[in-house]
C-alpha positions in Angstrom: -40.6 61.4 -135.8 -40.2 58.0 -137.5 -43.0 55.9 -137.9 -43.5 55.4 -141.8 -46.7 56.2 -142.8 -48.3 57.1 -139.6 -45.1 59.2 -139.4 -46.7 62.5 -140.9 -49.9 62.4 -138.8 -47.6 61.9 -135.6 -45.7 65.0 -136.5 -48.9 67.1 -137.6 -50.3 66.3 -134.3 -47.0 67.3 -132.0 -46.9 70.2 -134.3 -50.0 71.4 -133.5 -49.5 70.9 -129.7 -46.2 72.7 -130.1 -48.3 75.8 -131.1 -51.6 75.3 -129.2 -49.0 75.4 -125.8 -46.9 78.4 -127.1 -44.4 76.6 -127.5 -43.5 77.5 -131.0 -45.5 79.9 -133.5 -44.1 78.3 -137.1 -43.3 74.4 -137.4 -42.5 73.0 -140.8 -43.9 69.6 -141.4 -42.0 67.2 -143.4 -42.7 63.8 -144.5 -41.0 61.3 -146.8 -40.9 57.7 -147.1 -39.0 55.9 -149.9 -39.9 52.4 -150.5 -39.2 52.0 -154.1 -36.0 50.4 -152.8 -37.2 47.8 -150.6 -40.4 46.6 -152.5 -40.1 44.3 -155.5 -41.3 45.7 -158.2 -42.1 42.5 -159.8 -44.4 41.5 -156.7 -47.9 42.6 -158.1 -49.2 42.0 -154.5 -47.5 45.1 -152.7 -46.0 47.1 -155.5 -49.0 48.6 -156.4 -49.7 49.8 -152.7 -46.1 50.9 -151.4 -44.1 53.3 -153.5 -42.3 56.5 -152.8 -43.7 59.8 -151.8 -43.2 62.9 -149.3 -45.2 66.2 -148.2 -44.7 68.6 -146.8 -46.9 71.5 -144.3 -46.2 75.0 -142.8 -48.5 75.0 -139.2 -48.7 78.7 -137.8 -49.8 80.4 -135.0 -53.0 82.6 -135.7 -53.2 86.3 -133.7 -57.0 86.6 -133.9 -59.4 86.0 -131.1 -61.8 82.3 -131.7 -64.8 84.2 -131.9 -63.5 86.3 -135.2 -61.9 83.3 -137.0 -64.4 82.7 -140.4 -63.8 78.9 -140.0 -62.4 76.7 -137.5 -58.6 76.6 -136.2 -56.3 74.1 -135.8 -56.6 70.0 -135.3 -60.0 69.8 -133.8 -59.6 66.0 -132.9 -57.3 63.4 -132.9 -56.7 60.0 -131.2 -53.3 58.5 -132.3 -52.4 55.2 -131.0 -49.1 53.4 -130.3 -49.1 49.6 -129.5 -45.0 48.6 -129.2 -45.5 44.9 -127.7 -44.7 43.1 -131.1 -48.3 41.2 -130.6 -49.6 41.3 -134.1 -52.8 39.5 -134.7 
């Protein structure tokens, strides 16, 4: 999924939905985003805020029942949010 920074939290969340539905049991999470050459350095104004960096996250499926697990499981909420119209304000 491409959608620079929001890009990793899109992905955790399909991930998750992936396993939560069966779908999958193991989904490797990977994000990067490499800015070092589009931003000028020499702007002081957005250097300092965009620069280069990736992560990356192994989401599995668990085997034992909610009422054993010692903490909670998985994404417990998330609300992700797309606008595509070009209307900035």
């Amino acid at each position: 999924l491409n959608a620079v920074c929001s890009g990793f939290m899109y992905s955790l969340v399909t991930a998750e939905s992936l396993i939560a539905r069966g779908v999958a049991r193991n989904v490797l999470v990977v994000g990067a985003d490499m800015y070092s050459r589009i931003v000028n350095p020499n702007d002081r104004s957005v250097c300092v805020i965009f620069g280069d960096g990736a992560g990356a996250v192994v989401l599995s499926a668990v085997t034992e029942e909610p009422s054993q697990a010692k903490a909670p499981r998985g994404i417990l909420r998330s609300s992700l949010r797309s606008d595509g119209n070009g209307d900035y304000l």
